[in-house]
N, C-alpha and C positions, 0 to 999 in steps of 0.2 A: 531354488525356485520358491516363489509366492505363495503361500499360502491361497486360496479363491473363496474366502469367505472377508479376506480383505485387499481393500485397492491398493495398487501395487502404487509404489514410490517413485521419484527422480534416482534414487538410489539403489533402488531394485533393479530397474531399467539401465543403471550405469551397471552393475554386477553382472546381469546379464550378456553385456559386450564382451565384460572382460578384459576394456582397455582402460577401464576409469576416465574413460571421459561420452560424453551424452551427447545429444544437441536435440533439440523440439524435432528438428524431422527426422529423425531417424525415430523417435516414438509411435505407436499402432494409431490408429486413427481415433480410435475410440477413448484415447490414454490424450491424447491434443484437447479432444474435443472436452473432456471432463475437467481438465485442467484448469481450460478455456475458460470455461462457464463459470467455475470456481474464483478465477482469478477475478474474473468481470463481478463476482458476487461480493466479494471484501471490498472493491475498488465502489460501488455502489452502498457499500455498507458505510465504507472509511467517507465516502463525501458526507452520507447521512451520519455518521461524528461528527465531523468536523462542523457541521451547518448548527446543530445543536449545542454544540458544545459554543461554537461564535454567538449563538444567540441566546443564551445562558451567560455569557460574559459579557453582552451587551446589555444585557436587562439588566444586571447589576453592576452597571453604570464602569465597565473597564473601558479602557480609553480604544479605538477601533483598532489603531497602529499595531498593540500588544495583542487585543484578542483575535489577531487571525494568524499569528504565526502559533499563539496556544492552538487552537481548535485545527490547524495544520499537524500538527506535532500530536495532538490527539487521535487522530487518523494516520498519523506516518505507523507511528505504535503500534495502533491496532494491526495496518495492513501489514507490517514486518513479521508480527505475529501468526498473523492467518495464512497468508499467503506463503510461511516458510514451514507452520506444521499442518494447516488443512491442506491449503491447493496444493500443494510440492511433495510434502512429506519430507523437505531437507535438513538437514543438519544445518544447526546451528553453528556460525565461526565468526571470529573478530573479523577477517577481511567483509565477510558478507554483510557484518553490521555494520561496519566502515562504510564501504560502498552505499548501503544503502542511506545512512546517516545522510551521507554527503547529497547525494539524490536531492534525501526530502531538506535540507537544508535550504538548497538551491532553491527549491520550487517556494520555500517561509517564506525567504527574501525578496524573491520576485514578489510573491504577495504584496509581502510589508512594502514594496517598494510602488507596488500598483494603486492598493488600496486610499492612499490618499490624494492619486490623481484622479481616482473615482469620484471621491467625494467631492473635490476641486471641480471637477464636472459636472457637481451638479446631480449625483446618484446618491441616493441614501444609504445610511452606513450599514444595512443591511444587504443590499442589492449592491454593494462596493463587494 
């Protein structure tokens, strides 16, 4: 059992069962909800990265192509971060950093891949 002077884990909650394995709803409502919030907090945080971080690499003149897959990757970090030792409380694993890798991978190269049909468009390399 938990300790109640601190919030219990993904892992508390899998020990709890018994069976080593979890899923969101079979979690207390109160355990969703804080989760919840936390996760929407990094994910709010990770974009405010990211937007800074592209606009710090566009003031100093980096090319647009490169600095949004940087200032992606500066927010993937962060959020891999927060999101596995604040929101979750999980252990850290090579599959889980794999997976996630792969994720925010995906989503750079869309970027990289978007961002200069923005500009082609007619949007400024900021609002690309």
């Amino acid at each position: 059992m938990t300790s109640p002077t601190r919030s219990r884990t993904i892992d508390d909650i899998t020990k709890d069962r018994g069976n080593g394995l979890t899923t969101v709803g079979t979690w207390p409502r109160s355990e969703r909800a804080r989760h919840f919030a936390r996760f929407l907090a990094v994910g709010v945080g990770n974009t405010v990265l990211s937007f800074i971080v592209s606009r710090a690499l566009l003031t100093l003149g980096t090319w647009y192509v490169l600095a949004a897959p940087v200032a992606i990757a500066a927010g993937a970090v962060n959020g891999y971060v927060s999101d596995r030792g604040w929101t979750f409380g999980a252990l850290d694993s090579t599959p889980a950093r794999m997976f996630y890798a792969l994720v925010q991978v995906t989503g750079a190269l869309s970027t990289s891949l978007l961002v200069p049909l923005f500009i082609a468009a007619g949007l400024g390399k900021l609002s690309a």
